[in-house]
N, C-alpha and C positions, 0 to 999 in steps of 0.2 A: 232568273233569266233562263230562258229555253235553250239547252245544248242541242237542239236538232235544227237548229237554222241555217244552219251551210250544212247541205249532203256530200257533196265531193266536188272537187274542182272539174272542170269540163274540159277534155286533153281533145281537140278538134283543129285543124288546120287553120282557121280563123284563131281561134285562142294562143297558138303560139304563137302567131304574128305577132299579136296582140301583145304581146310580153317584152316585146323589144321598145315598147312605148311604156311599160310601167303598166298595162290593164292586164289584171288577170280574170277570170270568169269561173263564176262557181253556180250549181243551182244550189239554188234555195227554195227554203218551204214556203207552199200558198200565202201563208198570213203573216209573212215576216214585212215590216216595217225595215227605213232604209237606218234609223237608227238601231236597229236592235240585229240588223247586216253589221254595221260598223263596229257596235261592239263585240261580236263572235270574232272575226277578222281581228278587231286586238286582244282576244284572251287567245285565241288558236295561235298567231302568227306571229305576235310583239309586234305589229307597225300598224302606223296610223293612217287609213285612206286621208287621201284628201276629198276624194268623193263616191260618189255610189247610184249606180244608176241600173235598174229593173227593169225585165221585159218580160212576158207573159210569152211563154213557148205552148203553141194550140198542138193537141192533139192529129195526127194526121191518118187517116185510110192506107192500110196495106193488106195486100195479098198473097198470101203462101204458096212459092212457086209448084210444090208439090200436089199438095192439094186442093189447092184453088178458092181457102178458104176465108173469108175476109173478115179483117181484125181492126184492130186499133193501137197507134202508138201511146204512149202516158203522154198527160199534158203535164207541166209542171211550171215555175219563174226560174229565170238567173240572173246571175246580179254579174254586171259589169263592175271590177272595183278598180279605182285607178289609185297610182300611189305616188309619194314622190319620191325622185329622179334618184336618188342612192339606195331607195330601199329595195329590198327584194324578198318573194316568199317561193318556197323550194316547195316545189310541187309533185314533183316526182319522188 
């Protein structure tokens, strides 16, 4: 099994909310499958999703306010992972 399938959780104002309902948000890499999400999630954390669900985060245009130079953000997926109701995983 590939240890580099969850890179870090995603600390964003949407993802804390999120946490009050049991979703936590992490990315993950290009070619993870939702079952091989679910098993990193229980050797990382001891709990078991009840489910798991992907989104493809696109690359976006930015510009360097100094130099006026124009770049690109990384694209990458994250994985929504929901859990249930008494588990929890310590993020911080």
């Amino acid at each position: 099994m590939n240890t580099n399938i969850i890179k870090n959780p995603r600390i964003t104002e949407k993802a804390t909310m999120l946490i009050e309902d049991a979703c936590y948000t992490f990315d993950v890499a290009n070619g993870a499958t939702k079952n091989e999400i679910i098993k990193a999630i229980k050797t990382l954390y001891k709990v078991t999703p009840r489910a798991v669900r992907t989104v493809a985060v696109t690359s976006k245009k930015v510009t360097s306010r100094k130099s006026n130079k124009v770049g690109y953000t990384s694209a990458g997926r994250k994985a929504y992972v929901y859990l249930k109701k008494g588990d929890k995983i310590e993020v911080l």
